[in-house]
C-alpha positions in Angstrom: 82.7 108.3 -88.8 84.7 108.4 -85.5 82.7 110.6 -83.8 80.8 109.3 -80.9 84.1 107.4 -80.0 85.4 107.3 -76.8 89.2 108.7 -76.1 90.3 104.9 -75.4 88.2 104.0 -78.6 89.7 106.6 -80.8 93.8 105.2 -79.3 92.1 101.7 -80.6 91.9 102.7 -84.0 94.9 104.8 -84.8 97.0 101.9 -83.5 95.1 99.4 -86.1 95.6 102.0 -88.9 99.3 102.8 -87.6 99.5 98.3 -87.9 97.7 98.4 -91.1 100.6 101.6 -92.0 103.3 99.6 -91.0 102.2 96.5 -93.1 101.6 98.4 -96.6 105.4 99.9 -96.2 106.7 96.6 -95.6 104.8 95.6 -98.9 105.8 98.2 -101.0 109.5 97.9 -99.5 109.3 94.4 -100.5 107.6 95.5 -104.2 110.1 98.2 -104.7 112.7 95.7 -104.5 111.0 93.1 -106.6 110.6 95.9 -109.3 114.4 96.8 -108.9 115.3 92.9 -109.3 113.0 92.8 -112.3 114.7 95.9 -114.2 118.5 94.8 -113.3 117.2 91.4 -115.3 115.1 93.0 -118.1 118.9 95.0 -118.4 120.9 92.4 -119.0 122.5 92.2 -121.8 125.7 90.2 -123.8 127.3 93.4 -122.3 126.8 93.3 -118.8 126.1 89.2 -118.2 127.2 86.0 -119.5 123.7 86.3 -121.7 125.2 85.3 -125.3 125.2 87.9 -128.2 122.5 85.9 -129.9 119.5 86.9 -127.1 120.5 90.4 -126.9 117.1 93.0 -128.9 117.9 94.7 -132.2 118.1 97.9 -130.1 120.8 96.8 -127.9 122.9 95.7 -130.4 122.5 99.0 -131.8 124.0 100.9 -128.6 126.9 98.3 -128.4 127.8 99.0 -132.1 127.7 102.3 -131.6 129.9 102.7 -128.3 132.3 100.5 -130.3 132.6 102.9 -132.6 132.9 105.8 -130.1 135.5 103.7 -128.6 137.5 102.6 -132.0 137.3 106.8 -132.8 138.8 107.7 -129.5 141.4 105.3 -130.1 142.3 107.5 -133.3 140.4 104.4 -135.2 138.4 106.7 -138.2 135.7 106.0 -139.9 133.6 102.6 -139.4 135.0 99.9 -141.9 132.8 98.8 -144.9 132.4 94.8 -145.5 134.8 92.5 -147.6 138.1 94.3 -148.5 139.6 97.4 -147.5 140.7 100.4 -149.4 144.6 99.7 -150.3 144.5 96.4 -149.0 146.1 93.4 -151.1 143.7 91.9 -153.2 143.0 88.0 -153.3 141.4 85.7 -155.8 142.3 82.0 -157.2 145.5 82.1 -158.5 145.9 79.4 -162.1 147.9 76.3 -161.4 151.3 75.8 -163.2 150.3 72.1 -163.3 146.6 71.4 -164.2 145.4 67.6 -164.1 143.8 67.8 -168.0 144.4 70.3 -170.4 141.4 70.9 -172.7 142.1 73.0 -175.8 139.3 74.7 -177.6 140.4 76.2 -181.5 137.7 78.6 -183.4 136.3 76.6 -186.1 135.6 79.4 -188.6 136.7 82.9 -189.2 135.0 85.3 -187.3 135.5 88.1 -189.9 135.2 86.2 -193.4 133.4 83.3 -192.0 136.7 80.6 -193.4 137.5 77.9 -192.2 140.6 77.8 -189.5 141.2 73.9 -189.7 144.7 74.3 -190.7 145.4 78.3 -189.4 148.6 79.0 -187.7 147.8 79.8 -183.9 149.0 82.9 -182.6 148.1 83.2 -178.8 146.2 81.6 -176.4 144.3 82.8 -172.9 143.9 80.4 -169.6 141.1 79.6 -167.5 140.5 76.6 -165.0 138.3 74.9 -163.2 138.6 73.6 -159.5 136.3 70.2 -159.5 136.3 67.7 -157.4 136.3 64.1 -158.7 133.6 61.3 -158.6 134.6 59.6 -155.6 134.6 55.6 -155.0 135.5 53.4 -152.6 139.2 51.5 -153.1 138.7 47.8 -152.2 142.1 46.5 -151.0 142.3 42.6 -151.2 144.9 41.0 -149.0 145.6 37.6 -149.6 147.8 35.8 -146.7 149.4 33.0 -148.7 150.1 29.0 -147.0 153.7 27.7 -148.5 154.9 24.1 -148.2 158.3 23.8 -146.8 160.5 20.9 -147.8 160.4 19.7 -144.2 157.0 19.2 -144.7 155.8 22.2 -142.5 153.3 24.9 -143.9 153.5 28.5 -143.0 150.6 30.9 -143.5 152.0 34.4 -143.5 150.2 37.4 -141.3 148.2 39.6 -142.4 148.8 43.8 -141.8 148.0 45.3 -138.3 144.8 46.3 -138.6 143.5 43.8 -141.5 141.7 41.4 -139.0 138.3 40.6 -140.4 136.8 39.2 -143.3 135.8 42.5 -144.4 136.7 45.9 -142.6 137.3 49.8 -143.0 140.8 51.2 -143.2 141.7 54.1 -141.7 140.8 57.2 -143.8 137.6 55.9 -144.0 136.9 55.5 -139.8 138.9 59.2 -140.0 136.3 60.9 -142.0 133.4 59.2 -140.0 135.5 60.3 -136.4 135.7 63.9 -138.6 131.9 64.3 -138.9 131.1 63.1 -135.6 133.4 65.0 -133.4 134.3 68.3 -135.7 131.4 68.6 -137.5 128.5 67.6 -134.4 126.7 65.3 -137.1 124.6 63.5 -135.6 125.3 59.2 -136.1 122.7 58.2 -138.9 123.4 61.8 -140.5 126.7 60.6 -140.8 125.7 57.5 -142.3 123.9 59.0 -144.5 126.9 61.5 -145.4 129.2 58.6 -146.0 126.8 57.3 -148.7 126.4 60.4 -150.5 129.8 61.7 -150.9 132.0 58.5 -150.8 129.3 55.5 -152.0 130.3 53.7 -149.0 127.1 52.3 -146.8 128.2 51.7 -143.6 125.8 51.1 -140.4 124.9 52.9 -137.0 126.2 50.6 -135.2 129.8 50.8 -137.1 129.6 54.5 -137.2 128.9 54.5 -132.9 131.8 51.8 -132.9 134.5 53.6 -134.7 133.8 56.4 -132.4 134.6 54.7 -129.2 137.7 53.2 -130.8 139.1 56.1 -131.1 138.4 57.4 -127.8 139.8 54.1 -126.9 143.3 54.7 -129.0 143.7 58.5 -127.4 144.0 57.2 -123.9 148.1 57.6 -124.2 147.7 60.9 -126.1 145.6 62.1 -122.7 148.0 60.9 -120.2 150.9 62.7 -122.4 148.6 66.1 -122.9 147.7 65.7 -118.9 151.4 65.7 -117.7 152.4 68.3 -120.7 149.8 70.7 -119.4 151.0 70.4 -115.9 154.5 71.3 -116.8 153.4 75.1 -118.6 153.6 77.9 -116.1 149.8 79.5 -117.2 146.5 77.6 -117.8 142.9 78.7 -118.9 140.1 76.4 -116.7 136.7 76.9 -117.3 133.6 74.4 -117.3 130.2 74.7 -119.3 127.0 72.1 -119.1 126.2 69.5 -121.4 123.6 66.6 -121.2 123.4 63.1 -120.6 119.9 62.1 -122.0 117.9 63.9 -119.1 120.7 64.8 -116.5 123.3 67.4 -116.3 127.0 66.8 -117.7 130.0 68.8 -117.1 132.3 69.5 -119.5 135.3 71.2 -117.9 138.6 72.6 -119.8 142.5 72.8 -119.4 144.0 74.6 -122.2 146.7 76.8 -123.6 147.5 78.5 -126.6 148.6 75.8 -128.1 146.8 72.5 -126.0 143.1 71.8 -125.1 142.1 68.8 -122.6 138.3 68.8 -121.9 137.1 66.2 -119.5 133.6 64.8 -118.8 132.3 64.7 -115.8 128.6 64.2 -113.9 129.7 66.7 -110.9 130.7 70.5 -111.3 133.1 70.4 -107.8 136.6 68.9 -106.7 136.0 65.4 -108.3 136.0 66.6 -111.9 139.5 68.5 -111.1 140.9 65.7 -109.7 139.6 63.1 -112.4 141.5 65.3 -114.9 144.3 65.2 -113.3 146.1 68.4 -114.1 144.8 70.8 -111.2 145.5 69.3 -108.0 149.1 69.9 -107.0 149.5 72.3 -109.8 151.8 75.1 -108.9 151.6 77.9 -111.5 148.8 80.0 -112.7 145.2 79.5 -113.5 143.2 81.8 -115.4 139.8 81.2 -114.3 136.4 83.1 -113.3 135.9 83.1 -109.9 134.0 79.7 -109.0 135.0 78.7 -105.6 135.9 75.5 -107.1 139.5 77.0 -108.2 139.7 78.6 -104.6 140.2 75.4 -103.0 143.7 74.7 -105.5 145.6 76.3 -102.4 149.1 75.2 -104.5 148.6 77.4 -107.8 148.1 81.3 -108.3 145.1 82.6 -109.3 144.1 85.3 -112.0 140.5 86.7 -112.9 139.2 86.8 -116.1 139.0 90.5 -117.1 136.3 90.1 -119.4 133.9 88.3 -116.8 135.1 91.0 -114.3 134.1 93.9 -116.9 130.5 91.8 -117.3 129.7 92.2 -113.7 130.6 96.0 -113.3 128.4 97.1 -116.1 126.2 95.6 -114.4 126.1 96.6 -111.1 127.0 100.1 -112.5 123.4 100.2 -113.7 122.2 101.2 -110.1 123.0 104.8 -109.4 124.2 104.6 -106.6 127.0 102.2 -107.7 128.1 104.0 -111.0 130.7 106.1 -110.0 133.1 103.1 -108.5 132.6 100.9 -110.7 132.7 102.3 -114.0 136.1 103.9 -112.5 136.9 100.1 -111.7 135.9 99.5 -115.9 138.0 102.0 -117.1 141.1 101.4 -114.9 141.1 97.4 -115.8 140.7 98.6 -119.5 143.5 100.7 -118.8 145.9 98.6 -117.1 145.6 96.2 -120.0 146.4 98.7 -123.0 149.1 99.5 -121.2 149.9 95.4 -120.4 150.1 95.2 -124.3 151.9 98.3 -125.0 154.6 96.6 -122.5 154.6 93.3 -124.6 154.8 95.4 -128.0 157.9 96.8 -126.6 159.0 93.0 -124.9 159.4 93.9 -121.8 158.5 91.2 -119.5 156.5 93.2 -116.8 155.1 96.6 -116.4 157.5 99.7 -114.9 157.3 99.6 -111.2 156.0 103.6 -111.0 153.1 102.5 -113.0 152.1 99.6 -111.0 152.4 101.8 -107.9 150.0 104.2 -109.7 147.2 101.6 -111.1 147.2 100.1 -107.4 146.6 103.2 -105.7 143.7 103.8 -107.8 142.7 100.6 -107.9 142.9 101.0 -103.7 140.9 104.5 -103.5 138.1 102.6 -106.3 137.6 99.7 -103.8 137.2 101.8 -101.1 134.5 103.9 -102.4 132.9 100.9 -103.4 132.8 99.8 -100.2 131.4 103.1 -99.1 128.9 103.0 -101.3 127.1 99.2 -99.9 127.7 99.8 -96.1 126.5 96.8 -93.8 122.5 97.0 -93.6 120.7 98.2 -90.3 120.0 95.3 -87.7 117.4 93.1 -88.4 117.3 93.8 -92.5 118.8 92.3 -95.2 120.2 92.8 -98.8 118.0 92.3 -101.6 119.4 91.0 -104.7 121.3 94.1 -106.1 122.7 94.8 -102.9 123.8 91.2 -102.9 125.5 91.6 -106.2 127.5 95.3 -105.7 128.4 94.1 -101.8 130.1 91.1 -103.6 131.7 92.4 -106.5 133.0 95.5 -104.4 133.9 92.6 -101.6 135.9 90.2 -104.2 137.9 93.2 -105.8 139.3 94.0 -102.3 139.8 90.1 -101.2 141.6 89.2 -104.7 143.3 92.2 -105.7 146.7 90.4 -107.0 144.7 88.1 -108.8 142.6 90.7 -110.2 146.0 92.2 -111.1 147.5 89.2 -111.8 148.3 90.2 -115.9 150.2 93.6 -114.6 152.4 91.6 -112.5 152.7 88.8 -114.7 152.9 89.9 -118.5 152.8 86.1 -119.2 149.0 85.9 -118.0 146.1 86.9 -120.1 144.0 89.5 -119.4 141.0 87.4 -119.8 139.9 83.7 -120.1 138.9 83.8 -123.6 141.3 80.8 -124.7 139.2 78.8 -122.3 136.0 79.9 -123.6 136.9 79.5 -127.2 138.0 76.0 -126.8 134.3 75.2 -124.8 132.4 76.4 -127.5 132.5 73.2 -129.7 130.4 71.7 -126.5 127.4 74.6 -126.9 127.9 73.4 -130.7 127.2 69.7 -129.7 124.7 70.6 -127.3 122.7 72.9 -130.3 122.9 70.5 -133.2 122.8 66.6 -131.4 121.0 67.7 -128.2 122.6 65.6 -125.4 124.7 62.1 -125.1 122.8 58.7 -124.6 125.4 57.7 -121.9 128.9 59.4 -119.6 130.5 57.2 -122.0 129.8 58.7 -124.9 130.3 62.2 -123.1 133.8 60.8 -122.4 134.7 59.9 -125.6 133.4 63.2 -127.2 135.7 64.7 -124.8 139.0 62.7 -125.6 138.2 63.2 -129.4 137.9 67.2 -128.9 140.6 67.2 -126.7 142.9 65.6 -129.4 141.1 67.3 -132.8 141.6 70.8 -130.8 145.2 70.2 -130.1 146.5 69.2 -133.1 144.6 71.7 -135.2 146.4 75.0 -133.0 149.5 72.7 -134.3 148.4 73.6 -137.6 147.9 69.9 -138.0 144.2 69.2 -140.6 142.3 67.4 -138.5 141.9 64.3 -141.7 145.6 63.6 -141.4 145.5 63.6 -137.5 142.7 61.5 -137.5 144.3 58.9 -140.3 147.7 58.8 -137.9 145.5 57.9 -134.9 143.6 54.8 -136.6 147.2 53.9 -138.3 148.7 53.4 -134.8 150.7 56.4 -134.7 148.2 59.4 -132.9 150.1 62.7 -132.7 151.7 62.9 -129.4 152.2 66.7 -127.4 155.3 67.6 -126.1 156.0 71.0 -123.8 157.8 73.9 -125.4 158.5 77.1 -124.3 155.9 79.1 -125.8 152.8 76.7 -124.5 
C-alpha cells in the first residue's frame, strides 16, 4: 500500500498515524478513567457511602453480615445470636393486675363427672386471666356557663370565662394534643388525620382546624426555642448536621443542634452561614461541635471542631477500594477503630482522658499513615489533572493531615463522641416526613414542623410521653429545658 511513496511521502503518513496514535491514547486514557469512576460508584455501598442500608443488593448485605460476625468473633463474641430472647435471659410477658376495672366470675353449671348440678356447690379454688381492652371512646362536652348577677347598687357583673374557653364552640387541649401528636410524631398527613380523629375518638373536625392547631402550636413554642437556643449554647459538646427537605418544588434545609438530652432543628431555604446564624446557637459558640466536614462549620473560627468517625470510616472504605490506596487507609480504618475501643475502655474505667504514652503512640501512627497516604497520590505531571478517584484519595489523605486534632478530637476529649450519630438520629424524623407526606406547601409550615420536632424530641429524651407534653403546651404551661451537667 505505501509503496511507490516517496521518502517525504512516507514522513507524511507516519506523522498522521503517530497523530491518529496520540488521539486513540488520549481516548482510552480518558475511557479507562470513566470505567474506573463507573466501578468506584457501582461499589458503593451503605458501607463505604452515605448510600442508606435500604439500596444496598441482597449480596452486599450478605458480606456486611458476615464481616460483622468475623468482627463480633474476634472480639471473643461466639456464636451469631438467634431472634427474640436469649438463652438464660429473663423472661417477659404481661404480668395480671392487682386491681382490674370489672371482675367477671364464671362458676361450672353442672358436674363434670356425674353431670349434677353445682348451683349451690361450695367453691374450692379459682384461676385468673385478664383482658387488656381499650374502651369505646367519646367525646366529653364541657359546657361553661358565665353567669350575669345583679348587684344591689344596681350594677351587673358577668363573670369570665376559663383561659382558653373563647368561642362559642372550641377544642380543649387534649384534643388539639392528639391532632399536634399525629401530625408531627406520627408524619400523618392533614386530612389522614382528620380522618383518624373520626375513627378513634368520634370527633369530626376540619382541615382547616387540623392545619390551624398546628401553627398554634408552633406559635406557643416560640419561648421554649429561645430557652432551648440559649441552653444549648451553654453545654460544652454539640452534634450539627443538616439534611434536605422540600418546599412544594424547591429545596428546604433542615439543620440540627442537639445533645443527648436536647434537639433544636431549624428550617431554612439556604444550606450556608444564614441558617447557622438564624438558629442562633453556632455563631460565637465556643466549645465543641461534632460535625462532618462541610466547610460550613469551618468558618465557626470561635468553637473546636471534631469529625464524625463514622463518616470518616465511610470514605476510607471507599477510597481503599483502589489498590493503590489500600494499604494507608485501611491502616487509617483500623487505627480510628482502635483508638475508640480504647476511648471507651478509658470511660468504663472513668477516667476523663486517655494515658498520655498511648496518645503518643496512636499519633505517631496516625503520623507515619498520613504520610504514606500522601505518598501514595503525589501531585500529577504538568499539564494533567486528577480524575475523580484521585480527587477523592488526594482529599481524604489531605483532610487527615490538615485536621488531625479534630480527627482526634474524642482521644483528647473523652467528653466528645466518636461519631455524629446523635445528630443523625435526631434528623431522621425529617427523611420520615419527607417519605410519608412528600414535602411542605410553604417555609412556614417547614418552620413549624421544626419547632414542634424540636420540642416533641426534647422532652421525649426527658422521658417525658409526648401526649402529656403536648397537653402542657396547649394548657399554657409548655415544658421549659434547663442546662445540667450531663447535657
Amino acid at each position: 500500500m505505501l509503496e511507490g511513496l516517496s521518502r517525504e511521502e512516507l514522513i507524511a503518513v507516519v506523522l498522521a498515524q503517530a497523530g491518529v496514535i496520540e488521539e486513540l491514547r488520549v481516548e482510552v486514557a480518558r475511557l479507562a478513567a470513566r470505567v474506573a469512576t463507573l466501578e468506584a460508584e457501582a461499589k458503593k455501598n451503605s458501607g463505604n457511602s452515605s448510600l442508606p442500608p435500604s439500596r444496598d443488593p441482597v449480596a452486599e448485605r450478605r458480606r456486611q453480615a458476615e464481616a460483622r460476625q468475623e468482627a463480633q468473633a474476634a472480639r471473643g463474641g461466639g456464636k451469631r445470636r438467634r431472634p427474640g430472647k436469649q438463652r438464660g435471659a429473663p423472661g417477659s410477658t404481661l404480668a395480671l393486675s392487682d386491681t382490674p376495672d370489672v371482675v367477671l366470675d364464671h362458676a361450672p353449671v353442672t358436674c363434670g363427672g356425674c353431670g349434677a348440678g353445682l348451683g349451690d356447690a361450695e367453691v374450692t379454688g379459682e384461676s385468673r386471666r385478664q383482658v387488656i381492652d381499650l374502651p369505646e371512646v367519646h367525646p366529653v362536652v364541657t359546657e361553661h356557663r358565665a353567669q350575669t348577677r345583679l348587684c344591689s347598687c344596681g350594677h351587673a357583673t358577668t363573670a369570665p370565662f376559663p383561659e382558653g374557653v373563647r368561642a362559642p364552640v372550641s377544642y380543649g387541649p387534649r384534643v388539639r394534643a392528639v391532632v399536634c401528636y399525629l401530625l408531627a410524631r406520627q408524619h400523618i398527613p392533614v386530612e389522614r388525620c382528620a380522618e383518624a380523629m373520626a375513627d378513634l375518638f368520634g370527633i369530626k373536625i376540619s382541615t382547616g382546624t387540623i392545619d390551624a392547631v398546628y401553627t398554634d402550636a408552633a406559635r406557643r413554642l416560640r419561648g421554649f426555642i429561645t430557652a432551648l437556643v440559649a441552653v444549648l449554647r451553654s453545654l460544652p459538646v454539640l452534634h450539627a448536621d443538616e439534611t434536605t427537605d422540600r418546599v412544594g418544588t424547591t429545596t428546604c434545609w433542615m439543620h440540627v443542634v442537639s445533645t443527648r438530652l436536647y434537639t433544636l432543628i431549624h428550617a431554612s431555604t439556604t444550606r450556608g452561614h444564614d441558617a447557622v446564624v438564624d438558629a442562633g446557637v453556632l455563631i460565637g459558640y465556643r466549645g465543641v461541635i461534632i460535625h462532618d466536614r462541610l466547610a460550613l462549620y469551618w468558618k465557626l473560627k470561635r468553637a473546636k471542631h471534631g469529625l464524625c468517625g463514622a463518616h470518616l470510616l465511610r470514605d476510607l472504605a471507599s477510597v481503599a477500594e483502589v489498590a493503590t490506596q489500600t494499604a494507608w487507609a485501611t491502616g487509617l480504618s483500623s487505627l480510628l477503630v482502635e483508638i475508640n475501643r480504647a476511648c471507651d475502655t478509658a470511660r468504663a474505667a472513668g477516667h476523663r482522658r486517655l494515658a498520655p504514652g498511648l496518645q503518643h503512640q496512636f499519633r505517631a501512627r496516625y503520623d507515619t499513615l498520613v504520610t504514606a497516604g500522601q505518598a501514595a497520590n503525589p501531585e500529577p505531571l504538568s499539564g494533567r489533572k486528577r480524575d475523580a478517584l484521585q480527587r477523592a484519595s488526594h482529599n481524604l489523605v489531605t483532610a487527615f493531615a490538615t485536621h488531625r486534632t479534630s480527627i482526634l478530637r474524642s482521644m483528647y476529649d473523652l467528653n466528645v463522641s466518636f461519631s455524629n450519630n446523635q445528630a443523625e438520629r435526631d434528623l431522621r424524623p425529617v427523611k420520615l416526613h419527607r417519605k410519608i407526606s412528600s414535602c411542605f406547601r410553604s417555609q412556614a409550615g417547614a418552620e413549624r414542623f421544626a419547632h414542634v420536632r424540636s420540642y416533641l424530641s426534647t422532652t421525649r429524651k426527658h422521658d417525658i410521653p409526648a401526649i402529656d407534653a403536648l397537653t402542657r403546651l396547649f394548657n399554657n404551661d409548655p415544658w421549659m429545658p434547663s442546662p445540667s451537667p450531663a447535657s
